[in-house]
C-alpha positions in Angstrom: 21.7 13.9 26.1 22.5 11.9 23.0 25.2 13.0 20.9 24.8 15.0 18.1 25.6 13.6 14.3 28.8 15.4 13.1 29.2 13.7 9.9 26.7 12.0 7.1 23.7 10.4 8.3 21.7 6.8 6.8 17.9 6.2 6.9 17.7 2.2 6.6 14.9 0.7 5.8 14.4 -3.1 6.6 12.0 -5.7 5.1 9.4 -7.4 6.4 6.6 -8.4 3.4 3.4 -6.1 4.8 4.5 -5.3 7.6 7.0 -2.9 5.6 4.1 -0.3 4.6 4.6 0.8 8.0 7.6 2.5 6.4 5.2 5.1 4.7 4.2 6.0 8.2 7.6 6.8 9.3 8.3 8.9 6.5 5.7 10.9 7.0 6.6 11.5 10.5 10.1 12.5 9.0 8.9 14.7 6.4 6.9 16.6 8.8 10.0 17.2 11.5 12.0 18.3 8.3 14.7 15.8 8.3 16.7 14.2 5.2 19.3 11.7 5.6 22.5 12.0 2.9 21.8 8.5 2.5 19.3 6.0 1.9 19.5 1.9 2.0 16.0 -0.5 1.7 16.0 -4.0 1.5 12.6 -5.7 0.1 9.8 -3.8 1.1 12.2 -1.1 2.4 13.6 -0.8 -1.1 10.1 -0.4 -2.7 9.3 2.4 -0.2 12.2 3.9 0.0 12.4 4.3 -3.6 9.2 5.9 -3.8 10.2 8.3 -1.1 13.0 9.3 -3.1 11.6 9.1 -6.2 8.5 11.8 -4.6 6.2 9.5 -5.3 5.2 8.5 -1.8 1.9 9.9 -2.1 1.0 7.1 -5.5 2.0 4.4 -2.8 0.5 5.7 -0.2 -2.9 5.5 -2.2 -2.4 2.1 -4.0 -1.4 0.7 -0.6 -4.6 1.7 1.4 -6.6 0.6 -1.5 -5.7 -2.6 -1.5 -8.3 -5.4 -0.9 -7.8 -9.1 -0.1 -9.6 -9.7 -3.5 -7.6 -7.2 -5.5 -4.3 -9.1 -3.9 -5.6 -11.8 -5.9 -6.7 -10.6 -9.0 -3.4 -8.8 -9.6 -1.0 -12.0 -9.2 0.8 -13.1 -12.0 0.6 -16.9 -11.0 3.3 -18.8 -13.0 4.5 -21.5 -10.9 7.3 -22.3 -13.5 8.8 -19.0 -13.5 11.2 -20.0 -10.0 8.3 -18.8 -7.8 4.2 -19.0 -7.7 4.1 -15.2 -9.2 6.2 -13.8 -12.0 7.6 -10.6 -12.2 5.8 -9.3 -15.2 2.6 -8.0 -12.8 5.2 -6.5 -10.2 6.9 -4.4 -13.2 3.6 -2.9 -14.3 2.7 -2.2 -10.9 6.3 -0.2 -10.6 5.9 1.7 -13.6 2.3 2.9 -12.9 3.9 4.2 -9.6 6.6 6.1 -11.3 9.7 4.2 -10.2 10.5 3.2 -14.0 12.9 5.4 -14.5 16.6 5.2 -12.9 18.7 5.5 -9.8 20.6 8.9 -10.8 17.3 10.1 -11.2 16.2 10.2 -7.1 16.7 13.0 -4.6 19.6 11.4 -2.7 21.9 8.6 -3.2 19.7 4.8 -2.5 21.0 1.2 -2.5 18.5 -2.0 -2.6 19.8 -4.5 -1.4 19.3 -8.5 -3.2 21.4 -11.6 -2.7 23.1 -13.4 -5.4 21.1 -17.2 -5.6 23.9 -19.1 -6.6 26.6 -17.4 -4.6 24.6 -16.4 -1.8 25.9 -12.8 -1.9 24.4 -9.2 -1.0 24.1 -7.2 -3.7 24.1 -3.9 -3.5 22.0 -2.0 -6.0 22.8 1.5 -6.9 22.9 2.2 -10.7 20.8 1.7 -13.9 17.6 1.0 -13.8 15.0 1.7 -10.7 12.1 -1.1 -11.3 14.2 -4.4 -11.7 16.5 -3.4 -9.1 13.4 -3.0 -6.9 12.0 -6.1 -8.2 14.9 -8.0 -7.2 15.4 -6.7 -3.7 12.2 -7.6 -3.0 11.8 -11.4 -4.4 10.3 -13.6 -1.5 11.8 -16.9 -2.3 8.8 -19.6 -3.1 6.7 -16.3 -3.5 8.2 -14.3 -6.2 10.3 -15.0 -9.2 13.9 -13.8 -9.0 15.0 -11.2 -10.7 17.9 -11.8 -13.6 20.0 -8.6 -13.4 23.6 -8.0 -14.0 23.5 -11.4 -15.1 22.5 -12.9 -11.7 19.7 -14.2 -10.7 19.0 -12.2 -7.5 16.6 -12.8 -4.8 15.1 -11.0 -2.0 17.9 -9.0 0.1 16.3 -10.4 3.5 17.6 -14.2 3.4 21.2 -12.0 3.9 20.9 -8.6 5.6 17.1 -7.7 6.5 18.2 -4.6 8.3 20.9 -3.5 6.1 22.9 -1.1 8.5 26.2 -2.6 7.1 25.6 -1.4 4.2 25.4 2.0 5.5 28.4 2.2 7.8 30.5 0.9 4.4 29.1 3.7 2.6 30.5 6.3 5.2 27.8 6.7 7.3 28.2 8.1 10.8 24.8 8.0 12.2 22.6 5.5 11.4 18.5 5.3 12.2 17.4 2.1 11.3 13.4 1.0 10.8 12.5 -2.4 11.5 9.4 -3.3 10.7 8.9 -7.5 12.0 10.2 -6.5 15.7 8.6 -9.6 17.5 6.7 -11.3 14.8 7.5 -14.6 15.8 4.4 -16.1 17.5 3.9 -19.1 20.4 2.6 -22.5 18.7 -1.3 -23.0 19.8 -0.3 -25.7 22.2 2.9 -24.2 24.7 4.4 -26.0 26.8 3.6 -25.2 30.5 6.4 -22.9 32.8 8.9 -24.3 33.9 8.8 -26.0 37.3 5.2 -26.3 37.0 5.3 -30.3 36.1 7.3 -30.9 38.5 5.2 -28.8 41.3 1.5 -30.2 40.3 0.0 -32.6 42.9 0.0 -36.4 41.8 -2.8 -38.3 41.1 -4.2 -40.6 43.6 -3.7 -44.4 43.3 -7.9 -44.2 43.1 -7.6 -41.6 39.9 -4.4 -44.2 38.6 -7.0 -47.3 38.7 -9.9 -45.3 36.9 -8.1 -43.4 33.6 -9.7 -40.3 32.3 -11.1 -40.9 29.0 -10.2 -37.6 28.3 -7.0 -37.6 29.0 -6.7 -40.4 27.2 -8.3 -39.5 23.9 -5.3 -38.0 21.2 -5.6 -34.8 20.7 -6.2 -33.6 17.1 -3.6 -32.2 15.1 -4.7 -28.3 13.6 -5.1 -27.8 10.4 -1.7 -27.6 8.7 -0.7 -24.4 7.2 -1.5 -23.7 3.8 1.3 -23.2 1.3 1.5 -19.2 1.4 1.3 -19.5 5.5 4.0 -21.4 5.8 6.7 -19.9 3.6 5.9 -16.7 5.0 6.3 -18.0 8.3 9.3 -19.6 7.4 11.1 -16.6 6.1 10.2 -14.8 9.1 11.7 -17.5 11.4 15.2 -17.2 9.0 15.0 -13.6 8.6 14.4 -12.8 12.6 17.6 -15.1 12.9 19.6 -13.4 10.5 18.6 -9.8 11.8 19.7 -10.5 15.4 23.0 -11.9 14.4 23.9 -8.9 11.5 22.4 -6.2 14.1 24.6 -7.5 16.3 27.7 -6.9 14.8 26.6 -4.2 12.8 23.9 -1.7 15.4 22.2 1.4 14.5 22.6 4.4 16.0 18.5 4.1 16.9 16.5 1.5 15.8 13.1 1.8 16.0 10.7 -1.6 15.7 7.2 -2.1 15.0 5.3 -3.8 16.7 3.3 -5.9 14.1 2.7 -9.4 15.1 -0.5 -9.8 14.1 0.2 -8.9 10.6 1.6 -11.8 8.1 4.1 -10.6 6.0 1.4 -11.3 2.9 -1.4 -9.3 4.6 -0.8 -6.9 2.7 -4.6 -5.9 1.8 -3.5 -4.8 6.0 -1.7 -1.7 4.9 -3.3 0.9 7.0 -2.5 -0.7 9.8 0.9 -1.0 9.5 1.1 2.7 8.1 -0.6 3.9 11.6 1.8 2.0 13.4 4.5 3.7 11.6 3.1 6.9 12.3 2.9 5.7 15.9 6.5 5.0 16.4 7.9 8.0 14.2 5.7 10.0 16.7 7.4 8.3 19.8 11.0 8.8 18.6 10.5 11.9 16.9 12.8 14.0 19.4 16.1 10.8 19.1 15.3 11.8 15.2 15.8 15.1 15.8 19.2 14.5 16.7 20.3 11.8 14.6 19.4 12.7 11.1 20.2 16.1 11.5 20.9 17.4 7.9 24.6 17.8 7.9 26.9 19.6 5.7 26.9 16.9 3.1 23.4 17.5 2.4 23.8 21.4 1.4 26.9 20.5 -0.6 25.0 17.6 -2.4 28.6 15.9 -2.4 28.3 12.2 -4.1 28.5 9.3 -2.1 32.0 7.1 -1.5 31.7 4.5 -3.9 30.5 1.0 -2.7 31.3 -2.4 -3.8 28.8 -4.1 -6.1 28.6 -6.4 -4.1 29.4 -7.6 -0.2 29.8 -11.2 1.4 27.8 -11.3 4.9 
């Protein structure tokens, strides 16, 4: 039987570009078994979401996310190549404020960190006063996608090149029990061309000295290359191959109580005209853990008492 939280409990939610709208669908499985955590900590898309959660305006993201189109991805980027990424940040604000998360941390329904990283010092920064939108913003600026964020006067960047499942964030902040959502569980893919299992070289027949006088012309015409990725592919499958790295390594060191992955492979982390997908898989897995949840984000006594979170460090080394 797993053990029973006895003190304050974290919701994490990790980032993951597209695949994060699967968050919405986990929240809605927690809303519906009743649960609140004393504590919640996003980083990138997990920021945005989580914000929304808190802010009770999951419902507005909900709506904008399923009505996405690949066509009305495009026609709402801010393309300014000059501005430190190819988008600036000025479409990404509207977008917040139409959604309801202009207005400021103190005024959610339970205490919420984003988590950025410093550029320069290569620090996490952990978000948790002032203003809802840039904070937001920063935590969730894909570098080569999105322009950083200056806040604090920092530029900050996207809180995944430093902690993409920010559990240590939580455990600083008191927390007891932790339930962590991972959304890019396995989203590293094989190349189009793997190499065969091992042993089988060495096993396959040679070829006879009649086959070694008479070459294949097939076998030996090069192959042609693919195509090579476009620009957007391969930053977004770059970050994916850092973030995966840094995840296992800071999971390691720093593991949820329960962490529960998505499985989302297929998805780029910019398919995000994808999000019903990605919200049904997040139903999906809030629905297979939904007893573990139970148990580990039981409302505690915190939550009744509404006592304010210890105060955390503005910002953390890795």
């Amino acid at each position: 039987m797993t053990a029973q939280p006895t003190g304050r409990t974290a919701l994490v939610l990790g980032s993951g570009g597209a695949r994060g709208w699967c968050h919405i669908g986990v929240l809605r499985g927690i809303d519906a078994l009743g649960l609140r955590p004393d504590m919640l900590i996003g980083c990138s898309m997990g920021a945005l979401v989580g914000a929304a959660w808190a802010a009770g305006r999951l419902d507005a993201l909900e709506d904008f996310a399923r009505s996405l189109t690949r066509s009305r991805v495009l026609r709402m980027l801010d393309l300014r190549p000059g501005s430190g990424g190819l988008i600036g940040g000025g479409g990404i604000s509207h977008l917040l404020g139409s959604l309801g998360l202009s207005g400021s941390f103190s005024d959610l329904s339970l205490p919420f960190t984003a988590v950025a990283a410093d550029l320069n010092l290569g620090q996490e920064i952990w978000l948790q006063r002032g203003d809802l939108a840039p904070a937001i913003r920063a935590s969730a600026a894909m570098p080569g996608i999105l322009a950083p964020q200056w806040l604090e006067g920092r530029w900050l960047i996207d809180g995944a090149v430093v902690n993409p499942v920010p559990v240590s964030v939580a455990r600083a902040m008191g927390a007891v029990s932790v339930v962590a959502v991972n959304p890019t569980t396995r989203v590293l893919r094989p190349t189009s061309h793997p190499l065969p299992p091992e042993g089988e070289a060495a096993t396959a027949p040679a070829p006879s000295r009649f086959a070694r006088l008479i070459p294949l012309r097939s076998d030996k015409l090069p192959r042609a290359a693919p195509p090579a990725p476009g620009y957007l592919s391969l930053v977004a499958q770059a970050l994916d191959i850092m973030s995966e790295r840094i995840r296992r390594s800071r999971l390691a060191g720093d593991p949820p109580d329960l962490l529960i992955g998505a499985r989302l492979q297929d998805l780029s982390a910019l398919d995000f005209h994808r999000a019903a997908e990605a919200i049904d898989e997040g139903h999906r897995i809030a629905e297979l853990h939904r007893d573990v949840l139970r148990e580990w984000l039981r409302p505690s006594a915190s939550t009744t008492a509404e006592k304010p979170p210890p105060k955390a460090p503005p910002s953390a080394a890795p």
